[in-house]
C-alpha positions, 0 to 999 in steps of 0.5 A: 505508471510509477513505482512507489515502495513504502514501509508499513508496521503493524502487519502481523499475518497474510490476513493484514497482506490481503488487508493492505493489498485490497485497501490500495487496489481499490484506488483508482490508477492501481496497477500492481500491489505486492506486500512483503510481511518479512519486510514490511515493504509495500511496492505499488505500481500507479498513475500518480495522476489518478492515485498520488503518494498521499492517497495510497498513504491515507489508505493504508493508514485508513485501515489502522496500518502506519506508513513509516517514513 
């Protein structure tokens, strides 16, 4: 398992923590998925062989989230 840290704008609420936890959770090869609302800092622990960069990526950004950096 890997450990990636993203930042995400556009979080304004704990219902938008649940939001972006709940659209990475579903990803296959998801372990653990802390959001950080202060920050908004995104730490996911994932099989990069299941859930790579680019799909955790598209699905925050599915949800109307911007992936900064």
């Amino acid at each position: 398992m890997n450990t990636l840290t993203l930042t995400v704008s556009g979080m304004s609420c704990m219902g938008c923590v649940n939001s972006v936890k709940n659209l990475v959770s579903a990803l296959p090869g998801i372990g653990e998925v802390q959001v950080d609302l202060a920050s908004g800092r995104v730490v996911v622990t994932h099989d990069p062989a299941q859930a790579g960069i680019e799909a955790i990526r598209a699905a925050i950004e599915g949800g109307g989230y911007e992936v900064v950096g």
